[in-house]
C-alpha atoms as one frame of an Amber mdcrd trajectory, in Angstrom:
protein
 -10.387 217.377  55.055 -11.476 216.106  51.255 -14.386 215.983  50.137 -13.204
 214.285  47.270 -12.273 210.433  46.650  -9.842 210.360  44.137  -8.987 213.447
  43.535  -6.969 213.671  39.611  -5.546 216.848  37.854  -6.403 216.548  34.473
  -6.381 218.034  30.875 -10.307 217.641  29.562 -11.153 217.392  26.222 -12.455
 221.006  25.732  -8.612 222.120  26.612  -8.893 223.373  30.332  -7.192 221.835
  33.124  -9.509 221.218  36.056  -8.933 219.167  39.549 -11.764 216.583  39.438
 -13.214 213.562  41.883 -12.249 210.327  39.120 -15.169 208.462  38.407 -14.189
 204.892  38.087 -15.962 201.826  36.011 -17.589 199.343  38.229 -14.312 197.326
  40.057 -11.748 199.186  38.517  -9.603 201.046  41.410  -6.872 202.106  38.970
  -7.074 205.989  38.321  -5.080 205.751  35.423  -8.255 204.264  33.706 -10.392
 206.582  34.152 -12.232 208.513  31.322 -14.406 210.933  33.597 -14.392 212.938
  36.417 -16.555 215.239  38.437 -14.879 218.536  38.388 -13.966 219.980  41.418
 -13.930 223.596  42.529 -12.455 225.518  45.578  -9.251 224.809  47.754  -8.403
 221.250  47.844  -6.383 222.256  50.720  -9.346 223.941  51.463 -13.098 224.705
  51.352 -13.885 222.773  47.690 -16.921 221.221  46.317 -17.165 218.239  44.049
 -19.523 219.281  41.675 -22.092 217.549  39.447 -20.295 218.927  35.973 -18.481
 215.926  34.696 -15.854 216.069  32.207 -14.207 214.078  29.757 -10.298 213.851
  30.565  -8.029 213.826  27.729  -4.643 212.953  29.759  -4.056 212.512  33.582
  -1.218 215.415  34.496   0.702 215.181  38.290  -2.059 215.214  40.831  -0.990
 218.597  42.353  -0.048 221.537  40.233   3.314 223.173  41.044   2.002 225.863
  42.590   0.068 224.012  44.843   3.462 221.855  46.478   5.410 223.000  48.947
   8.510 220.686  49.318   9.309 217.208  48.004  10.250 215.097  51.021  11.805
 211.991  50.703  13.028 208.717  52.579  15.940 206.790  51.648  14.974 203.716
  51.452  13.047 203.602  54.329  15.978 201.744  56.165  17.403 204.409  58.008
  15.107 206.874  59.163  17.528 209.694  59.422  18.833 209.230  55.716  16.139
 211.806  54.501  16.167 214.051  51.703  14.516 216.985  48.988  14.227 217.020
  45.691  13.260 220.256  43.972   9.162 220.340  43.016  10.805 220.820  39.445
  11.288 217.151  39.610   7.773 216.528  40.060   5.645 214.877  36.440   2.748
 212.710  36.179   2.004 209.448  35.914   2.382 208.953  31.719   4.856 212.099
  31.560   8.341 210.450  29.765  11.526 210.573  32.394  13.948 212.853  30.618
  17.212 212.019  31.125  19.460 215.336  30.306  23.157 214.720  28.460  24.499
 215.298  31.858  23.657 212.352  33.018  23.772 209.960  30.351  27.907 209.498
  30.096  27.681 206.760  32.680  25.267 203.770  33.475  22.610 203.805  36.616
  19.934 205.030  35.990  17.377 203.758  38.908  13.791 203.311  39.345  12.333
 203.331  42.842   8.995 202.916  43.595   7.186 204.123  46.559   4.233 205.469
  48.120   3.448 209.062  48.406   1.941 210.647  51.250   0.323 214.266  50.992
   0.071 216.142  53.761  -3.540 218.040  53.564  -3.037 220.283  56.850  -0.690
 221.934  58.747   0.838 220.132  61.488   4.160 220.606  63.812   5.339 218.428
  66.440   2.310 215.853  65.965   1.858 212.578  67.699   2.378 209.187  65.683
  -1.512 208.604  66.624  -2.869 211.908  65.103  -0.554 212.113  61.963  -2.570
 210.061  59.512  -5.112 212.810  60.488  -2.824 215.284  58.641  -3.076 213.283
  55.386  -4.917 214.225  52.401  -4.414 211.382  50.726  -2.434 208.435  48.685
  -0.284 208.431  45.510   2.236 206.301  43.941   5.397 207.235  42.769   8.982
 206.781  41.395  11.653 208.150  42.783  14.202 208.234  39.817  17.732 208.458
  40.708  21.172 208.022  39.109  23.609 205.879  41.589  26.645 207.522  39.637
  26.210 210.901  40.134  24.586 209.926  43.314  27.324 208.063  44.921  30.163
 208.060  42.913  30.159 211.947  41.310  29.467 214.195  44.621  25.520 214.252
  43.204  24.364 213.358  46.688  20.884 212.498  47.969  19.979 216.107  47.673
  20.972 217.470  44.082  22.125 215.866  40.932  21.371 212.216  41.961  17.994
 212.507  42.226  16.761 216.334  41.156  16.883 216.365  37.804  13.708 217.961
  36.107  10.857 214.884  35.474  12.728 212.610  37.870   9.794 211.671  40.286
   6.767 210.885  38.431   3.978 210.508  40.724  -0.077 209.801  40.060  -2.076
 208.527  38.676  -4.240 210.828  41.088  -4.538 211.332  45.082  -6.876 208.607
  46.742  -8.314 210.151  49.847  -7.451 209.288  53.323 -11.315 208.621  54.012
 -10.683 205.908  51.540  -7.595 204.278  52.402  -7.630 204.562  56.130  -5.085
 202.401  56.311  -1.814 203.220  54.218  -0.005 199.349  55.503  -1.351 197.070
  53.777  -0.863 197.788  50.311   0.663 195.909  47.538   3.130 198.018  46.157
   5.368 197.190  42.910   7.446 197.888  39.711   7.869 196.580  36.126  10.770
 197.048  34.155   9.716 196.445  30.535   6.778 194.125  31.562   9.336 192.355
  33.912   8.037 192.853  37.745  11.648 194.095  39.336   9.889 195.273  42.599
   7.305 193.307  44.382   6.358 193.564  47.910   3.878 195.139  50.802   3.301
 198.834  52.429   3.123 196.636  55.668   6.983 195.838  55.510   8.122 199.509
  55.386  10.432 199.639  58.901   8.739 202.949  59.018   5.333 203.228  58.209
   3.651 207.100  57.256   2.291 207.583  60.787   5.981 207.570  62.162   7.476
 209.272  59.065   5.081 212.263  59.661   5.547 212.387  63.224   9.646 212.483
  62.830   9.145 214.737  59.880   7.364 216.899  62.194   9.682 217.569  64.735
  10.868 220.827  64.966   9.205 220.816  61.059   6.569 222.767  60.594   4.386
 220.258  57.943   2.271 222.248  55.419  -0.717 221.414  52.997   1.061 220.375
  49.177   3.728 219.213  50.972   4.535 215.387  49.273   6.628 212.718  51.193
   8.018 210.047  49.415   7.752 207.173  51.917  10.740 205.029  50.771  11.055
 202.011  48.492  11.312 198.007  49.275  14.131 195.895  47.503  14.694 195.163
  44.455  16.425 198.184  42.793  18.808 198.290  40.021  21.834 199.055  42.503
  20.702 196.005  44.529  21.113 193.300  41.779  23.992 191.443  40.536  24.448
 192.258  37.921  23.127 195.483  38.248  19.615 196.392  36.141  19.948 199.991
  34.983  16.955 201.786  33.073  17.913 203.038  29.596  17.028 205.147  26.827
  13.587 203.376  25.289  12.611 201.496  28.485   9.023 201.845  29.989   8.717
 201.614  33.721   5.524 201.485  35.854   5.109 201.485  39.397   1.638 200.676
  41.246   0.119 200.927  44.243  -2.818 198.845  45.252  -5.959 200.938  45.668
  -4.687 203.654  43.784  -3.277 202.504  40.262  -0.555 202.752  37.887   2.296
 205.363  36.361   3.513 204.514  33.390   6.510 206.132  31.781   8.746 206.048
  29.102  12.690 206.817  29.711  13.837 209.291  26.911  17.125 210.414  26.335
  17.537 214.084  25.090  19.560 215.039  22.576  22.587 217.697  22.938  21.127
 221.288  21.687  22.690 222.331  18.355  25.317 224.820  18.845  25.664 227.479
  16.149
C-alpha cells in the first residue's frame, strides 16, 4: 500500500505534471495550502517511491489522472444503501477547477452541491469482509457531488446520466490522504459553504453507512479495482432539502472540506451558447 502521505497531482512551476507526497507547513493539514511536494515516481497503485526532488506546485489538479480511474461510484445520500449510482470519470475535476454548467442545464433552477467523502480503493478486492475493507483503501479525499434535482427528478435525468454526469460535475481534492494516516475514516468533520455561508455541517461518524460497509456491499459480486473512487454519500443540508430551496447559480463559489484532508474550492460558471454561423 502507499508509501506516500498525501499524495497530490499537481502542475509544478517548470510546466510538468508530477504525482507528489504534499509537504505541509508546521499544523496546517489542509492540502490545498500547500506550496511543495516531494515528487513521486512509480505506480501509486503500485511499486512507487517518494523521492527527495521537491517541487514547487503551481496549481493542485484532481488527485488521480483520468487514466488512472476506473469507475466513479457513488451513494445516494447514504440513506438507502441500495440507491447507488455512476457517474462517468468525465465528471471528475479538481479541487479549484470552476463547475461548468452547460446551456442544457441552465433553463431551470437546482443546481445542487453535495459534499462528501471520497474513498479510493488502492487494491483489488471482491467479495471482502466489512473487517478487511479499509485494508483495500488507498486513501481519503473530499468531494462534491454536483447534481441538478430537475433533470434529476423531474426531466428523466436519473441518478445515472444527466442529473449528475455532466462534464466537471464532481470536483474532488485537494489531494489523497493515505489510509496509514487516517486510519479511521468516522470521525471526521465534514462540511460545505455556500458563498462563505456554512450550508452543510456535520460528522463522518453519522453516515448510516460508514466506508467499511460501503466497500464490503460494493464488493459483492463486484469485482473492486485500484482508481476506482466511491463517493460515500452526503449529510443534510442540501439545496433540495431547504424551504425554500437554496440552488447554486452562475457566480457562486462553493467549498466543501473534510477534516484531515482540506478544502475544494470552486467557482460555478455558466457557459455561453456556441455561436452558430
Amino acid at each position: 500500500m502507499p508509501v506516500f502521505s498525501r499524495l497530490v497531482r499537481f502542475l509544478a512551476k517548470n510546466g510538468k505534471v508530477y504525482y507528489g507526497d504534499a509537504i505541509l507547513p508546521r499544523g496546517v493539514t489542509d492540502i490545498a495550502q500547500t506550496k511543495k511536494a516531494k515528487i513521486i515516481t512509480g505506480d501509486i497503485f503500485g511499486k512507487h517511491e517518494v523521492t527527495e526532488q521537491v517541487a514547487d506546485i503551481r496549481l493542485l489538479l484532481a488527485p488521480l489522472a483520468l487514466e488512472d480511474v476506473k469507475t466513479v461510484r457513488c451513494l445516494g445520500l447514504n440513506y438507502a444503501l441500495h440507491a447507488k449510482e455512476y457517474k462517468p470519470v468525465t465528471s471528475l475535476a479538481g479541487p479549484t477547477d470552476p463547475i461548468p454548467v452547460h446551456p442544457q442545464a441552465q433553463d431551470a433552477e437546482g443546481l445542487d452541491y453535495e459534499c462528501e467523502l471520497v474513498a479510493v480503493i488502492g487494491k483489488t478486492c471482491t467479495d471482502v469482509s466489512e473487517s478487511e475493507a479499509l485494508d483495500y483503501v488507498l486513501g481519503y479525499a473530499i468531494g462534491n457531488d454536483v447534481s441538478h434535482r430537475e433533470w434529476q427528478i423531474q426531466r428523466g435525468g436519473s441518478q445515472w446520466s444527466l442529473g449528475k454526469g455532466f462534464d466537471g460535475w464532481a470536483p474532488f481534492g485537494p489531494g489523497i490522504v493515505s489510509s496509514q494516516v487516517i486510519k479511521d475514516p468516522q470521525t471526521l468533520k465534514i462540511s460545505t459553504r455556500l458563498n462563505g455561508k456554512t450550508v452543510q455541517e456535520s460528522n463522518t461518524a453519522d453516515m448510516i453507512f460508514d466506508v467499511k460497509k460501503t466497500i464490503s456491499f460494493l464488493s459483492r459480486g463486484h469485482t473492486l479495482l485500484p482508481g476506482d473512487i466511491i463517493f460515500t454519500g452526503t449529510p443534510s443540508g442540501v439545496g433540495m432539502g431547504r424551504n425554500p430551496k437554496l440552488w447554486m447559480r452562475d457566480g457562486d463559489t462553493v467549498e466543501v472540506e473534510l477534516e484531515g484532508v482540506g478544502i475544494c474550492t470552486n467557482k460555478v460558471e455558466f457557459a455561453k451558447e456556441s455561436a452558430k454561423l
